[in-house]
SEKE-969476 format. One record per residue: x, y, z of N, C-alpha, C, O in turn. Coordinates in Angstrom, 2 decimals. Layout:
residues N
SITE, n.u, n.v, n.w, ca.u, ca.v, ca.w, c.u, c.v, c.w, o.u, o.v, o.w
SITE, X, Y, Z, X, Y, Z, X, Y, Z, X, Y, Z;
...
***
This chain:
residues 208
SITE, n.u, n.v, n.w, ca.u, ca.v, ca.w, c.u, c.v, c.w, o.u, o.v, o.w
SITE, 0.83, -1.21, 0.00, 0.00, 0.00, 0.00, 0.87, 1.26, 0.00, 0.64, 2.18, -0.78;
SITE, 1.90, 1.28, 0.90, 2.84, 2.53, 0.65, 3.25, 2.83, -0.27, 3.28, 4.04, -0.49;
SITE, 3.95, 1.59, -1.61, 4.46, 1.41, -2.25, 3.61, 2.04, -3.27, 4.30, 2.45, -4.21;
SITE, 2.37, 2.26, -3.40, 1.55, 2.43, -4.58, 0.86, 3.96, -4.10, 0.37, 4.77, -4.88;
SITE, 0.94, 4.10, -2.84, 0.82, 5.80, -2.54, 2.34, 6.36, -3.07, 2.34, 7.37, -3.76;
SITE, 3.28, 5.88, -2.82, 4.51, 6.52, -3.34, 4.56, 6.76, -4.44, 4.87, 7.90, -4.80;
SITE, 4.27, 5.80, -5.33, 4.13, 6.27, -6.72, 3.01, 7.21, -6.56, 3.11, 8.42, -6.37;
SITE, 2.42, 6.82, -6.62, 0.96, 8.20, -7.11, 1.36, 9.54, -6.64, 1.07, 10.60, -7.19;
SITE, 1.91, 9.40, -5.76, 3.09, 10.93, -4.93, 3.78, 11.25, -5.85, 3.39, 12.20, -6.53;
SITE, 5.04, 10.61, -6.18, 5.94, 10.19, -7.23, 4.86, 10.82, -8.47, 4.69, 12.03, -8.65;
SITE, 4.46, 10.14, -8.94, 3.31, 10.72, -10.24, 2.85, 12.22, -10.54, 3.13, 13.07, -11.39;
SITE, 2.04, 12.14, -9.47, 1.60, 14.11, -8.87, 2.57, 14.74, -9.52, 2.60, 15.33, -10.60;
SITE, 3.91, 14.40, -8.13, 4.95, 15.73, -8.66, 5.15, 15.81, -9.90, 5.04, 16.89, -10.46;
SITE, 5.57, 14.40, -10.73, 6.20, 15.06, -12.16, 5.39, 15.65, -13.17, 5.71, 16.31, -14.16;
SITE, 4.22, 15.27, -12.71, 2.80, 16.02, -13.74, 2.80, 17.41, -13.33, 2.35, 18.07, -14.27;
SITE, 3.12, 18.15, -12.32, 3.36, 19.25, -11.73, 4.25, 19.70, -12.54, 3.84, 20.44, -13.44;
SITE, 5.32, 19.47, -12.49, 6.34, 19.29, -12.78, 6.51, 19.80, -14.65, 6.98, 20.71, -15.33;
SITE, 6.04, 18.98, -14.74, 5.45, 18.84, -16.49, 4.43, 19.90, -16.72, 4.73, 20.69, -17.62;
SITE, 3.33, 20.08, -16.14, 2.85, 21.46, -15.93, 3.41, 22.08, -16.24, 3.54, 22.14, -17.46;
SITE, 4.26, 23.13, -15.31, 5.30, 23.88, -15.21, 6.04, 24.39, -16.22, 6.11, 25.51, -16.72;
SITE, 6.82, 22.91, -16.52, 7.26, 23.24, -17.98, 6.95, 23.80, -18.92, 7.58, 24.65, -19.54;
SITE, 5.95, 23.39, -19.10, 4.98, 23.48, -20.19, 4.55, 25.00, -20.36, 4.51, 25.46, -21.50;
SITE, 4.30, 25.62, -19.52, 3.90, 26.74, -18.97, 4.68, 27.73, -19.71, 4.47, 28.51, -20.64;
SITE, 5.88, 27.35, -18.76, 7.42, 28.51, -19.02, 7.61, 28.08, -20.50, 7.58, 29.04, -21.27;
SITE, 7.82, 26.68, -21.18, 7.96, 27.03, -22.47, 7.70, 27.73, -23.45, 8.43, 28.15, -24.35;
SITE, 5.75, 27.95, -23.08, 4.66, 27.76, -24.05, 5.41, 29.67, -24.71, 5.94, 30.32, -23.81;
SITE, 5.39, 30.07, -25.55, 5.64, 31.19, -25.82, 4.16, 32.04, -25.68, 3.16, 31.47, -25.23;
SITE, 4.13, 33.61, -26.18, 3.07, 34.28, -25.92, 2.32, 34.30, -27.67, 2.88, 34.49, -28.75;
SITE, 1.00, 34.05, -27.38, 1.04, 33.99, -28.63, 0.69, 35.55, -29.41, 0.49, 36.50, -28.65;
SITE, 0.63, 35.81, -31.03, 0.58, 37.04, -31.25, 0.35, 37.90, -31.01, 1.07, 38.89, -30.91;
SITE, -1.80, 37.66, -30.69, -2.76, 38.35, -30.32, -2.73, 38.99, -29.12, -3.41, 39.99, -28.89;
SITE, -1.82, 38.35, -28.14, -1.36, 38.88, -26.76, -0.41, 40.38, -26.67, -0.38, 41.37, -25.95;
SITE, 0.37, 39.83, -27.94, 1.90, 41.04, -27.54, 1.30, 42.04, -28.81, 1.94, 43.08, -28.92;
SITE, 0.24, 41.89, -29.72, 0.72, 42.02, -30.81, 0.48, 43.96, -30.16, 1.49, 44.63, -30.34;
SITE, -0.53, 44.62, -29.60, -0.32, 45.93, -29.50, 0.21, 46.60, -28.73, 0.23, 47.83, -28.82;
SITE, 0.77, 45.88, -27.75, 2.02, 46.27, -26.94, 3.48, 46.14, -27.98, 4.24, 47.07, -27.66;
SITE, 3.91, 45.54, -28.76, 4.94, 45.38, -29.82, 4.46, 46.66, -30.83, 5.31, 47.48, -31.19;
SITE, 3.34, 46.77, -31.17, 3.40, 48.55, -32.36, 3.60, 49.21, -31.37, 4.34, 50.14, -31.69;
SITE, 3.27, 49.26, -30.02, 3.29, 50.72, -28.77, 4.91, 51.07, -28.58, 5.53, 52.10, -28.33;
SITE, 5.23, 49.77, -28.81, 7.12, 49.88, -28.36, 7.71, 50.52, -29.59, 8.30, 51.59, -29.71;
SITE, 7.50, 49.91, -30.18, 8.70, 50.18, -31.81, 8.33, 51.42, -32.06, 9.29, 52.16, -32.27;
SITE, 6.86, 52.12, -32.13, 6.56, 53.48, -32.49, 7.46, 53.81, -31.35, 8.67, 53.99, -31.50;
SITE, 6.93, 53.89, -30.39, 7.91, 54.68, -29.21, 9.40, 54.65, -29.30, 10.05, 55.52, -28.72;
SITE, 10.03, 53.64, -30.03, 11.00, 53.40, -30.10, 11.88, 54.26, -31.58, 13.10, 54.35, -31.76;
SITE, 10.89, 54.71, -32.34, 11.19, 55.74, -33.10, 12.30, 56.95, -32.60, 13.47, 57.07, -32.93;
SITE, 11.66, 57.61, -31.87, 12.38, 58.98, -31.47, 13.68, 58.80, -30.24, 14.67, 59.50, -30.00;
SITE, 13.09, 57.35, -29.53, 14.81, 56.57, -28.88, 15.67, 56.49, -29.71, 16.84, 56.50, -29.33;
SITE, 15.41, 56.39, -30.89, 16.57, 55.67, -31.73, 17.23, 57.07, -32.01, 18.40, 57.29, -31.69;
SITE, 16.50, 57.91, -32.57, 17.12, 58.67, -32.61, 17.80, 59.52, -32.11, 18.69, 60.10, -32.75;
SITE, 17.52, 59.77, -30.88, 18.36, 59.89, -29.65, 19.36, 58.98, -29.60, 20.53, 59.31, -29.44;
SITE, 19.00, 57.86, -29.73, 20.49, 57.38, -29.55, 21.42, 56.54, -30.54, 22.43, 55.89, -30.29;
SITE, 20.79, 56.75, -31.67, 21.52, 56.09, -33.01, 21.19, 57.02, -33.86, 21.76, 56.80, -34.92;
SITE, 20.61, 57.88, -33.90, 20.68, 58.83, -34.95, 20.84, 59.93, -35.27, 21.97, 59.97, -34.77;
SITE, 20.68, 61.31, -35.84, 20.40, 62.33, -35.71, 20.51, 63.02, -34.50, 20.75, 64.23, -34.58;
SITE, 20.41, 62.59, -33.53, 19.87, 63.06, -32.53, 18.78, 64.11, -32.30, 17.67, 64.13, -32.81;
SITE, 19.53, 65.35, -31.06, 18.53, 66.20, -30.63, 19.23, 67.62, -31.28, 20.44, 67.71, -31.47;
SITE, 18.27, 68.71, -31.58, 18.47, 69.37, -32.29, 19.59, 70.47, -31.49, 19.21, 70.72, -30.35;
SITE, 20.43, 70.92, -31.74, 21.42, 71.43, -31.22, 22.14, 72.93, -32.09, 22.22, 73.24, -33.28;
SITE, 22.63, 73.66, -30.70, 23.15, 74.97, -31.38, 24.33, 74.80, -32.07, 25.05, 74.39, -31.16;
SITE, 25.13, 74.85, -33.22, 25.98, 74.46, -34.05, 26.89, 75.44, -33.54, 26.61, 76.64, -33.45;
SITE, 28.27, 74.78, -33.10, 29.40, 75.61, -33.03, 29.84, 77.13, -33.67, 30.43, 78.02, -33.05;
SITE, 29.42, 77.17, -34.98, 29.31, 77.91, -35.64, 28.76, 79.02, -36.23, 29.15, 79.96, -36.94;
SITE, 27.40, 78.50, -35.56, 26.19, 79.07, -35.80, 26.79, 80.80, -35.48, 27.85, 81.08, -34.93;
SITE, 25.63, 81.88, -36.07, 25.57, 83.10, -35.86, 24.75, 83.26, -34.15, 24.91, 84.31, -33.53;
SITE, 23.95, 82.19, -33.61, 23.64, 82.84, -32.43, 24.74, 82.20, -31.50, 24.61, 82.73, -30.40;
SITE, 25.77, 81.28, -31.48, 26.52, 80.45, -30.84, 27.64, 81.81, -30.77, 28.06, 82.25, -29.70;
SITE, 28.06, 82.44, -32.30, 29.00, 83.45, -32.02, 29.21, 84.70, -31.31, 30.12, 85.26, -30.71;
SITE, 27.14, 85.05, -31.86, 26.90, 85.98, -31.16, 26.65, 85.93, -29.75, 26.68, 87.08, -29.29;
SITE, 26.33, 84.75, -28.55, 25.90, 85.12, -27.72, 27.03, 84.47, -27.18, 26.73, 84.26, -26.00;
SITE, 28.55, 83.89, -27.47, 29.75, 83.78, -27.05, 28.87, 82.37, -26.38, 28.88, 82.16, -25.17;
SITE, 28.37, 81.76, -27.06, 28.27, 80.23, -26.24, 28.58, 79.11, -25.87, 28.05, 78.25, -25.16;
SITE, 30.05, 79.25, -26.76, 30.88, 78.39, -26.17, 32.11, 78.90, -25.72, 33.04, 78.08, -25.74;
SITE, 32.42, 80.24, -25.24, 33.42, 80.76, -24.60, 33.68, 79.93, -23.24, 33.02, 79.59, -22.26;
SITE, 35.19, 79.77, -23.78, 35.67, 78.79, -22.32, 34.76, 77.14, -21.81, 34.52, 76.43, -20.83;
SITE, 34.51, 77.27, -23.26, 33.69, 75.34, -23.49, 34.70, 74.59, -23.41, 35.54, 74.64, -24.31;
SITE, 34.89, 73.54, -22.07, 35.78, 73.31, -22.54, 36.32, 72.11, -22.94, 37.38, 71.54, -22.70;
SITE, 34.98, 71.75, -23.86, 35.07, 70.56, -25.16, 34.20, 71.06, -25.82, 33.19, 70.36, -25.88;
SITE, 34.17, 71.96, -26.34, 34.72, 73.22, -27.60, 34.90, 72.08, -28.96, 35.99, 71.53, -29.11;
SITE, 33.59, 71.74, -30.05, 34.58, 71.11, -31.14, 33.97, 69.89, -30.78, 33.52, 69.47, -31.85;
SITE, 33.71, 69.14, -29.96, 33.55, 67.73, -29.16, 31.96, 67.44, -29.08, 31.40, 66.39, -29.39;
SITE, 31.27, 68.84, -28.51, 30.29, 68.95, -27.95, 29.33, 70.19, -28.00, 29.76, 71.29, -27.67;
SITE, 28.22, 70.04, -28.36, 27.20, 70.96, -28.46, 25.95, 70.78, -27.69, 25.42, 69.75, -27.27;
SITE, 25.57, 72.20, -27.58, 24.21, 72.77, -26.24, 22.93, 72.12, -27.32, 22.79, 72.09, -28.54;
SITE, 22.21, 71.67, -26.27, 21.01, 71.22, -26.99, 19.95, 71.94, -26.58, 19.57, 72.19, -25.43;
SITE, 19.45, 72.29, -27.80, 18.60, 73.77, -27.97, 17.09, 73.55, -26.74, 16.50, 72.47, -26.67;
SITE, 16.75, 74.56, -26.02, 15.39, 74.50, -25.70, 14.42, 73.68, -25.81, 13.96, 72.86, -25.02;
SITE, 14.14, 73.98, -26.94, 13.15, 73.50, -27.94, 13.07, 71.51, -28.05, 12.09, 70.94, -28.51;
SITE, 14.14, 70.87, -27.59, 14.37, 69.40, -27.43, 13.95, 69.00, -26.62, 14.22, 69.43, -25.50;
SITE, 12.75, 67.56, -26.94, 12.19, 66.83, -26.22, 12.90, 66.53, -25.32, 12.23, 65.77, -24.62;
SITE, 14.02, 66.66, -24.82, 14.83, 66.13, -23.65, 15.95, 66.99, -23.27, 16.87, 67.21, -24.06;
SITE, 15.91, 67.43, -22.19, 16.86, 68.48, -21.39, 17.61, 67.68, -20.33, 18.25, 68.24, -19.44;
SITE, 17.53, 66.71, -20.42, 18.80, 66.13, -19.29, 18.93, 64.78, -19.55, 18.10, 64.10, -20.16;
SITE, 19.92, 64.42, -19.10, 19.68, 62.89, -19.20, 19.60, 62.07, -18.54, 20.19, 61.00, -18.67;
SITE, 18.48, 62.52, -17.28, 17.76, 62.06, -16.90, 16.67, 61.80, -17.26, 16.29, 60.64, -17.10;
SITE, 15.68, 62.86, -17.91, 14.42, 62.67, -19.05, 14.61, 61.89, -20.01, 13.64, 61.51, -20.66;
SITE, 16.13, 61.40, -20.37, 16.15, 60.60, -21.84, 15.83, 59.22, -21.11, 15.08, 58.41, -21.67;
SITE, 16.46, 58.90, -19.70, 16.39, 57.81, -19.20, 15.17, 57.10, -18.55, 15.07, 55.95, -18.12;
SITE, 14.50, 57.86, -18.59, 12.91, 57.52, -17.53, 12.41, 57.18, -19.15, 12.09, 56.02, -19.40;
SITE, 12.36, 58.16, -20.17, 11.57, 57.70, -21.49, 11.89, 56.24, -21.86, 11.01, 55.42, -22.15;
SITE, 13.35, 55.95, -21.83, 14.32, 54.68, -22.36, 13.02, 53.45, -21.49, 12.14, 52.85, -22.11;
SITE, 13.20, 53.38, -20.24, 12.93, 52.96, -19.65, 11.43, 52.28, -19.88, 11.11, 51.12, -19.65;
SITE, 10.62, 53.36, -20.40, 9.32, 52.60, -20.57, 8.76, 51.83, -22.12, 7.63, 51.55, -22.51;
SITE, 10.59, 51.61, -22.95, 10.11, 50.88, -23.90, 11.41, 49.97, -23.87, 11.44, 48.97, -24.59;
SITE, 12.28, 50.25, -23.20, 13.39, 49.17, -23.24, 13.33, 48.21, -22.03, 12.91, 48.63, -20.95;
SITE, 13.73, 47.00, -22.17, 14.35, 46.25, -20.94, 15.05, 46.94, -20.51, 15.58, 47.76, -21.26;
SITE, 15.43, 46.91, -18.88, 16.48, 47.51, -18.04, 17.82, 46.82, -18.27, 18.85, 47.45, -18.03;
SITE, 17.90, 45.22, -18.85, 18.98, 44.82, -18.90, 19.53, 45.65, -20.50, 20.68, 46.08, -20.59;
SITE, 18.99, 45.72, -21.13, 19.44, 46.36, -22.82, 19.72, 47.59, -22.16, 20.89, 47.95, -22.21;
SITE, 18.75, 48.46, -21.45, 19.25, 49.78, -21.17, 20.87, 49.90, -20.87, 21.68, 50.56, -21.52;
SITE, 21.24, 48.74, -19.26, 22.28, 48.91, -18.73, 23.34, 48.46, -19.45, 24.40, 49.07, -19.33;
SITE, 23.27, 47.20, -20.41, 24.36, 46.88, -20.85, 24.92, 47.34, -22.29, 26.02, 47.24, -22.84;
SITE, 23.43, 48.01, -22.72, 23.77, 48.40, -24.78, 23.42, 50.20, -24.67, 24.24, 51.07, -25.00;
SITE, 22.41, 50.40, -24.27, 22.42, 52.05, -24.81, 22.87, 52.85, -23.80, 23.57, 53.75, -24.26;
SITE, 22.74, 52.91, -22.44, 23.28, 53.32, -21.61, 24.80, 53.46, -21.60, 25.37, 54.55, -21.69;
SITE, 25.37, 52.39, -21.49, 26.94, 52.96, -21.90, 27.65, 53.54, -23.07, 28.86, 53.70, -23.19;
SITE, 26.54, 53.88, -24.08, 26.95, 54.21, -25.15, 26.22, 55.40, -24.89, 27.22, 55.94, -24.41;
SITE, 25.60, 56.03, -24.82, 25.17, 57.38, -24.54, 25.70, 57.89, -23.55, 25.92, 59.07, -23.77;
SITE, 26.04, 57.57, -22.53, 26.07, 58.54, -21.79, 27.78, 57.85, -20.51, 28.37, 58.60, -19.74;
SITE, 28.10, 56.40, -20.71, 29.83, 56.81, -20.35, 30.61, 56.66, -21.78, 31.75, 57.14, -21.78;
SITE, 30.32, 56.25, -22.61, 31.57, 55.77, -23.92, 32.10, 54.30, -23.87, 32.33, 53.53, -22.94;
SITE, 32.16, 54.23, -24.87, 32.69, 52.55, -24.98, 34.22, 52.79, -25.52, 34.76, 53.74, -26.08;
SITE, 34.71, 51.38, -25.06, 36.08, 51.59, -25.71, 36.67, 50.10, -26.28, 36.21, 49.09, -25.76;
SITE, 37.42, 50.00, -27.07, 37.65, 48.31, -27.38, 39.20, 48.71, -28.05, 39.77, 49.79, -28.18;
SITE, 39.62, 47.18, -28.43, 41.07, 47.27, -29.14, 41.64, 48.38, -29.38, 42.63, 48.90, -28.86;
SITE, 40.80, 48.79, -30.39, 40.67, 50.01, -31.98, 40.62, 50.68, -31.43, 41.67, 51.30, -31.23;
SITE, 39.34, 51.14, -30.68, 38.92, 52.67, -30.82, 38.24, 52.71, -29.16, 38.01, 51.82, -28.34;
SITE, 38.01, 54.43, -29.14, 37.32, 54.63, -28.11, 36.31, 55.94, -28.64, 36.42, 57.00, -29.27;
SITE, 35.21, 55.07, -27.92, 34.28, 56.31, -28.74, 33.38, 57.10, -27.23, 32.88, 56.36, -26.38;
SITE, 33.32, 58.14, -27.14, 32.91, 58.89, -25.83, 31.68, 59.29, -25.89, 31.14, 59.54, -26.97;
SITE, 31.08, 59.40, -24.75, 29.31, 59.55, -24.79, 29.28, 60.45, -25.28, 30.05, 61.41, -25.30;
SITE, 27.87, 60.16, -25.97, 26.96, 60.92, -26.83, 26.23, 61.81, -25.89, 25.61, 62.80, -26.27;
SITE, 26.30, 61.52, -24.97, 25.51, 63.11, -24.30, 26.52, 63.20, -23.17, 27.22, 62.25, -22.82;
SITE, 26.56, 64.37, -22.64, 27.15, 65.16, -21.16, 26.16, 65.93, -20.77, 25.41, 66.32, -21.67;
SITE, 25.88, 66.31, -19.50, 25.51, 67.61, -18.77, 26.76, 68.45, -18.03, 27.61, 67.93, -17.31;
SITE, 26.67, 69.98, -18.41, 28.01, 70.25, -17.85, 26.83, 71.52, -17.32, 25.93, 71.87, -18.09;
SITE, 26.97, 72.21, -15.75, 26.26, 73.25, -15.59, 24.90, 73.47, -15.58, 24.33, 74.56, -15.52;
SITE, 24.17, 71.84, -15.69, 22.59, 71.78, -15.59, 22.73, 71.84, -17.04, 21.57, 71.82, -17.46;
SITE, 23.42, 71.89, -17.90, 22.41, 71.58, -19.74, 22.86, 70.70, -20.11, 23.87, 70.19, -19.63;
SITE, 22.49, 70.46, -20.69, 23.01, 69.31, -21.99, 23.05, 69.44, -23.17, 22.40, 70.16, -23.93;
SITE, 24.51, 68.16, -23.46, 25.61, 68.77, -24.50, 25.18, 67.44, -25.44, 24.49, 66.65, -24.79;
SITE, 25.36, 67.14, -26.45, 25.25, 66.33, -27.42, 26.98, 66.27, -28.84, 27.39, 67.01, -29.73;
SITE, 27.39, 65.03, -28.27, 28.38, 64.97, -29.06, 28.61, 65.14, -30.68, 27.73, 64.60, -31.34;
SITE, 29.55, 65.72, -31.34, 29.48, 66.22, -32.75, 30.00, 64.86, -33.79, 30.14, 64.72, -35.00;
SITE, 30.18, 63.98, -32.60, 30.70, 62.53, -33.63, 29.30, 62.25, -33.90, 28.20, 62.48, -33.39;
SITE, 30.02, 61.42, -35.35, 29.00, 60.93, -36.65, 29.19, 59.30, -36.28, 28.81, 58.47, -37.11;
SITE, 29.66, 58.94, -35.27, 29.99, 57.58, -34.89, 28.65, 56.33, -34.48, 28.58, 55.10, -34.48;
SITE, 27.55, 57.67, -34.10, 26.57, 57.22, -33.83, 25.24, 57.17, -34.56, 24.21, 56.71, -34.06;
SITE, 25.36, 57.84, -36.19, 24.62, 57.46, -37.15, 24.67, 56.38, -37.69, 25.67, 55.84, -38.17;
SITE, 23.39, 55.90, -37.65, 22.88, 54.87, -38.36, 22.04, 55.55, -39.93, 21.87, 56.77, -39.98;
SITE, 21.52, 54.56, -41.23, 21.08, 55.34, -42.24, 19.79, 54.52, -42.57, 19.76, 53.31, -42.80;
SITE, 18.86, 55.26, -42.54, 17.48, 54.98, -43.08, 16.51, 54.44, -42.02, 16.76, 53.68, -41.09;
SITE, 15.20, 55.04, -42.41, 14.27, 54.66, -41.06, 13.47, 53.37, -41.46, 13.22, 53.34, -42.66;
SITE, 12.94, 52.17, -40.65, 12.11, 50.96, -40.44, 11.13, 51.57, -41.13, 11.10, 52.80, -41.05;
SITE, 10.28, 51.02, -41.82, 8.50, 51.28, -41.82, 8.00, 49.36, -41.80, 7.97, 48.51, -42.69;
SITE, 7.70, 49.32, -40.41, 7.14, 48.35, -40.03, 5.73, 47.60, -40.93, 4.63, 48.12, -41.15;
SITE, 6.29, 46.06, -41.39, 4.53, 45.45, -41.71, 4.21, 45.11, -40.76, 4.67, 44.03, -40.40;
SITE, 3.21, 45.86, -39.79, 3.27, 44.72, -38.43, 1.96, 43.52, -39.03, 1.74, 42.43, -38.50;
SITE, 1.49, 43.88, -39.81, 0.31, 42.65, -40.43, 1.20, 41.03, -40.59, 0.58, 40.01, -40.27;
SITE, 2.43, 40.94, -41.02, 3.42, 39.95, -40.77, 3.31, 39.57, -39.66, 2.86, 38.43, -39.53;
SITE, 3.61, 40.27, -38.55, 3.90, 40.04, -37.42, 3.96, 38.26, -36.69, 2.93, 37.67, -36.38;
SITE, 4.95, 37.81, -36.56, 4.85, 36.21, -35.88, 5.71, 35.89, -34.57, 6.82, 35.97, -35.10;
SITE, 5.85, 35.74, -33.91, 6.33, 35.06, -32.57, 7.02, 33.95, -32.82, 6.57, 33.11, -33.61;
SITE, 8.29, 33.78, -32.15, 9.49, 33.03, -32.75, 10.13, 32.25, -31.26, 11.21, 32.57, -30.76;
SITE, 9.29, 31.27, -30.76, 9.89, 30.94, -29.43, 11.15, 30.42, -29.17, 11.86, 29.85, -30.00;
SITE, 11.60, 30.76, -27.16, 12.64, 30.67, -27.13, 12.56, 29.73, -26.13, 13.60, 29.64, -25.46;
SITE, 11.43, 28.83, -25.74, 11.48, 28.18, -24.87, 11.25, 28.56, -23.26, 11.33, 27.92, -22.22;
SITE, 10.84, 30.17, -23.67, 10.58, 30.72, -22.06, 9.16, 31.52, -22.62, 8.84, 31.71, -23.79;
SITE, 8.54, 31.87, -21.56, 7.16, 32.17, -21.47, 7.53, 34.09, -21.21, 6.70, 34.95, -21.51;
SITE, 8.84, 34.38, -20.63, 9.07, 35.51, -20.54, 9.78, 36.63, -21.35, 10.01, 37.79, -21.02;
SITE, 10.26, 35.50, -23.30, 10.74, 35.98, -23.49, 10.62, 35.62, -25.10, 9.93, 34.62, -25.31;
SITE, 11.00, 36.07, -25.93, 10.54, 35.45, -27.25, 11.32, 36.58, -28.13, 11.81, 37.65, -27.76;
SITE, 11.26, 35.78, -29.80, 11.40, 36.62, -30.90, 10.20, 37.25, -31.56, 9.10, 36.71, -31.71;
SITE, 10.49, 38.25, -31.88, 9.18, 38.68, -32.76, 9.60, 38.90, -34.15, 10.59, 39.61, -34.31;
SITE, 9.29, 38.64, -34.69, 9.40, 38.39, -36.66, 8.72, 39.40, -37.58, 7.91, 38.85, -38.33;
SITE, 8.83, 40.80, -37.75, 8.24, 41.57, -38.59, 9.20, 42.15, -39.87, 10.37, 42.49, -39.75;
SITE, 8.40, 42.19, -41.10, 8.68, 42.61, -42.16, 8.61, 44.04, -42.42, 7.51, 44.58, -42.54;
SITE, 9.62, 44.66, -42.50, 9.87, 46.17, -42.88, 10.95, 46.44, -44.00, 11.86, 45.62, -44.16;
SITE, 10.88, 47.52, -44.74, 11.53, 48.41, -45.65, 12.14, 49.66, -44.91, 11.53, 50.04, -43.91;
SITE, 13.39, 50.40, -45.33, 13.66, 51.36, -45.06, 13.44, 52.02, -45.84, 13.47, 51.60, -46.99;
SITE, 13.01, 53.77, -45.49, 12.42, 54.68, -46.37, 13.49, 55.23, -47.26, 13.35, 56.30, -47.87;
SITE, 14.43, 54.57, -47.32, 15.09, 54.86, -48.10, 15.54, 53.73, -49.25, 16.13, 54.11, -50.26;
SITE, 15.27, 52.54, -49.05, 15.11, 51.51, -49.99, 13.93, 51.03, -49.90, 13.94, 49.95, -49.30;
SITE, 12.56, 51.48, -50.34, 11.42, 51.11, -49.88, 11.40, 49.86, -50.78, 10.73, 48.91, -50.40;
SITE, 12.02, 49.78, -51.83, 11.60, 48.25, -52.63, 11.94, 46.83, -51.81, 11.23, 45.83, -51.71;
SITE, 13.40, 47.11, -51.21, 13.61, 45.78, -50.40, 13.08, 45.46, -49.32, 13.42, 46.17, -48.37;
SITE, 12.44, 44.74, -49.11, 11.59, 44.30, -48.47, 12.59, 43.76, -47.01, 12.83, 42.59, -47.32;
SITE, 13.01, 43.90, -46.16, 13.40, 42.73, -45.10, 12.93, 41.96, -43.92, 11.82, 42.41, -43.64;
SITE, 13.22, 41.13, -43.20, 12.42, 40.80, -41.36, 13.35, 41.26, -40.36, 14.55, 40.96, -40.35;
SITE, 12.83, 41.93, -39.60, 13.59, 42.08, -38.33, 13.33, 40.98, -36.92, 12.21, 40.48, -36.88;
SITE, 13.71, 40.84, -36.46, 13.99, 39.60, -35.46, 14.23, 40.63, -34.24, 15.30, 41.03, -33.78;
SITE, 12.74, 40.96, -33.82, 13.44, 41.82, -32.32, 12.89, 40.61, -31.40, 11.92, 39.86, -31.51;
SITE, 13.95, 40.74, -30.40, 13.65, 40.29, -29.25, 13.14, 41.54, -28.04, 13.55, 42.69, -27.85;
SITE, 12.03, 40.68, -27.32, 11.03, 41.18, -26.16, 11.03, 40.33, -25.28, 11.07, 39.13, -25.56;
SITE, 10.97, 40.94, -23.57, 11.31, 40.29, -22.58, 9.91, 40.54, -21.67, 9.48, 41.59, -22.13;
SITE, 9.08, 40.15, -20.71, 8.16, 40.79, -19.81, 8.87, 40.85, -18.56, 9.41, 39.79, -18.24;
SITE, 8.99, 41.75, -17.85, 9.27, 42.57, -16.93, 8.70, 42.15, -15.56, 7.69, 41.46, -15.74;
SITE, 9.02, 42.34, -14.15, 8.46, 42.23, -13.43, 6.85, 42.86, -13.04, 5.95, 42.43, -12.32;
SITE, 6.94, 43.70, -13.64, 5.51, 44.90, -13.81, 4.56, 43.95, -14.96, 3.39, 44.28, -15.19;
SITE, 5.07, 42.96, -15.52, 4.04, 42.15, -16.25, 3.95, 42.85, -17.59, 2.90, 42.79, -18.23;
SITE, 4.71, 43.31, -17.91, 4.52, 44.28, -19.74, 5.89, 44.09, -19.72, 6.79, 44.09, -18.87;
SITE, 5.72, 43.83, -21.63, 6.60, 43.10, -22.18, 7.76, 44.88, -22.54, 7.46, 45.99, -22.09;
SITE, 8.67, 44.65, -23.19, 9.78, 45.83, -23.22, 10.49, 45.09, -24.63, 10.29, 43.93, -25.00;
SITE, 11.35, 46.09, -25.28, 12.09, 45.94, -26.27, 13.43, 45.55, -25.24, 13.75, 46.01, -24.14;
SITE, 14.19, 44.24, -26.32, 14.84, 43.92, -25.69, 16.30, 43.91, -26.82, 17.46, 43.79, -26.43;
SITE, 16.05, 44.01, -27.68, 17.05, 44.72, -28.80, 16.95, 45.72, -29.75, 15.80, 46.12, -29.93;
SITE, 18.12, 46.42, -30.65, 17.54, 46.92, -31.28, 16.55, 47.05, -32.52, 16.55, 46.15, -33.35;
SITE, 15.37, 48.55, -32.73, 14.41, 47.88, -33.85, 14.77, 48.83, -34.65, 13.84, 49.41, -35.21;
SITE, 16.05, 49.24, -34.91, 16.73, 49.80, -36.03, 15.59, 51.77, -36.11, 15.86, 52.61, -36.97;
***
């Protein structure tokens, strides 16, 4: 009699067990992520450009009001670095980071855009220095071209497919886009998305 409660004990757990699994494997399916995934990538538009592109609009070294109002007298990375105008969605970089935050994973933040914006990366070759400073309460935006990227996504999200990774918290997403600048070629992007302790999913690489 013990012998046959043990098993059935024995049994329980691994069906539990197997449960479980099953669970954490199962990926999310489309209909779940699919309008939280357009909420990110749109949002993820004007990140990028902050931090791979163009950036934020800035007073040019050169400029006639830069000369005239002596605005970089005694700058002193002069050449390196420019004031980012008023008028920019983001005055510190602290505001760039709370925005980052509500479409990126915290781990992508800390380990990919974060040290590239704002301490500099460095390797073998080269060393390339953040893209933003605050010196005096403003903020400066670096004059390197190191951090352009060329041509913008226009997302099919109607493609849209889910590409599992064997975790329930984490997956590929599979969408077809063109850049507006080669609109004929067609390509897929492969972003990866993670869900968060807050239960909403986050960009977890880049979506170009």
């Amino acid at each position: 009699m013990k012998k046959i409660l043990l098993m059935i004990l024995t049994l329980c757990m691994l069906s539990t067990v197997l449960v479980t699994f099953s669970a954490c494997a199962t990926p999310p399916h489309v209909d779940e992520i699919y309008d939280r995934v357009v909420e990110l990538i749109e949002a993820s538009y004007e990140l990028n450009t902050v931090f791979y592109g163009d950036g934020l609009p800035v007073w040019k070294t050169d400029s006639a009001f830069a000369e005239f109002s002596h605005l970089y007298f005694d700058f002193p990375y002069k050449g390196d670095y420019e004031l980012v105008k008023p008028q920019a969605n983001f005055q510190s970089v602290d505001e760039i980071k709370i925005a980052a935050a509500k479409v990126y994973s915290q781990k992508y933040l800390e380990t990919a855009l974060f040290p590239a914006a704002f301490d500099g990366l460095a390797s073998d070759t080269a060393v390339t220095g953040a893209r933003y400073l605050e010196e005096n309460g403003s903020l400066y935006q670096s004059t390197s071209n190191a951090f352009a990227i060329e041509g913008i996504p226009i997302y099919d999200y109607s493609t849209m497919k889910v590409v599992t990774i064997g975790k329930r918290d984490a997956c590929f997403v599979e969408i077809e886009y063109v850049l507006d600048i080669t609109p004929e070629q067609t390509q897929t992007a492969s972003i990866r998305i993670v869900k968060q302790d807050d239960g909403l999913w986050y960009l977890d690489s880049f979506t170009g």
